[in-house]
BASESE-402244 format. One record per residue (C-alpha): residue in one letter; x, y, z. Coordinates in nm, 2 decimals. Layout:
N
('A' (X Y Z))
...
REM end
This chain:
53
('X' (0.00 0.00 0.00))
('X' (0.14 0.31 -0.10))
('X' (0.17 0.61 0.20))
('X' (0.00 0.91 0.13))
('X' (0.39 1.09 0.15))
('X' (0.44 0.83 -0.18))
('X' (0.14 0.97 -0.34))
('X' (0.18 1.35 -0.25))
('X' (0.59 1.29 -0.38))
('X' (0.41 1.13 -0.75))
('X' (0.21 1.41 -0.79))
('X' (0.48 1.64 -0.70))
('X' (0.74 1.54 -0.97))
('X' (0.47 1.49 -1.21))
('X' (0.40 1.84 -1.17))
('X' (0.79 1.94 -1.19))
('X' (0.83 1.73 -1.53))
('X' (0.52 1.87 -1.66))
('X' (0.60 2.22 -1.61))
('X' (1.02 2.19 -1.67))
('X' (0.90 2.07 -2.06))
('X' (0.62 2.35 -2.11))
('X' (0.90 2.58 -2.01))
('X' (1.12 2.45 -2.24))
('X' (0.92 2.42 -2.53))
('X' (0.84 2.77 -2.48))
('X' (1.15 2.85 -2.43))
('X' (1.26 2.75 -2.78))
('X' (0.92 2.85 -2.93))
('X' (0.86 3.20 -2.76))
('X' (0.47 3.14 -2.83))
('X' (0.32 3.17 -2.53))
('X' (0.35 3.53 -2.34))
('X' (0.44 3.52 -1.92))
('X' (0.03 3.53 -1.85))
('X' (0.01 3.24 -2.06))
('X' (0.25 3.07 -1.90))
('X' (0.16 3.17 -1.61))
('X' (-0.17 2.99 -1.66))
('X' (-0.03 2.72 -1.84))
('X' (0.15 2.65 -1.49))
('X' (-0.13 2.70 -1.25))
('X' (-0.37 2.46 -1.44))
('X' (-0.10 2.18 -1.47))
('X' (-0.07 2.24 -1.11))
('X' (-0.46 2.19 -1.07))
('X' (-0.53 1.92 -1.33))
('X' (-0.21 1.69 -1.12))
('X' (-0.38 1.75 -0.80))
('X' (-0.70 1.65 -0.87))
('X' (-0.56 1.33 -1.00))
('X' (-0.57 1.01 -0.80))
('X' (-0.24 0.77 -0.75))
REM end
């Protein structure tokens, strides 16, 4: 059985990965402005938490 520190540390570095490659791609890209990015972080933050491990 996985401990609720197991699932909070999953969600965690799915969140970092997720947001470490939109940066990246927008990085090379320069398509999205900082507001957009800005939002693009907080709903991959929202969308991981919600999720269940």
């Amino acid at each position: 059985m996985t401990s609720d520190l197991d699932v909070q540390e999953k969600r965690l570095n799915a969140m970092k990965y997720k947001i470490l490659k939109a940066e990246q791609e927008n990085l090379k890209t320069r398509e999205k402005t900082t507001e957009q990015m800005v939002e693009t972080i907080r709903r991959i933050i929202t969308d991981e938490a919600k999720k269940n491990y």
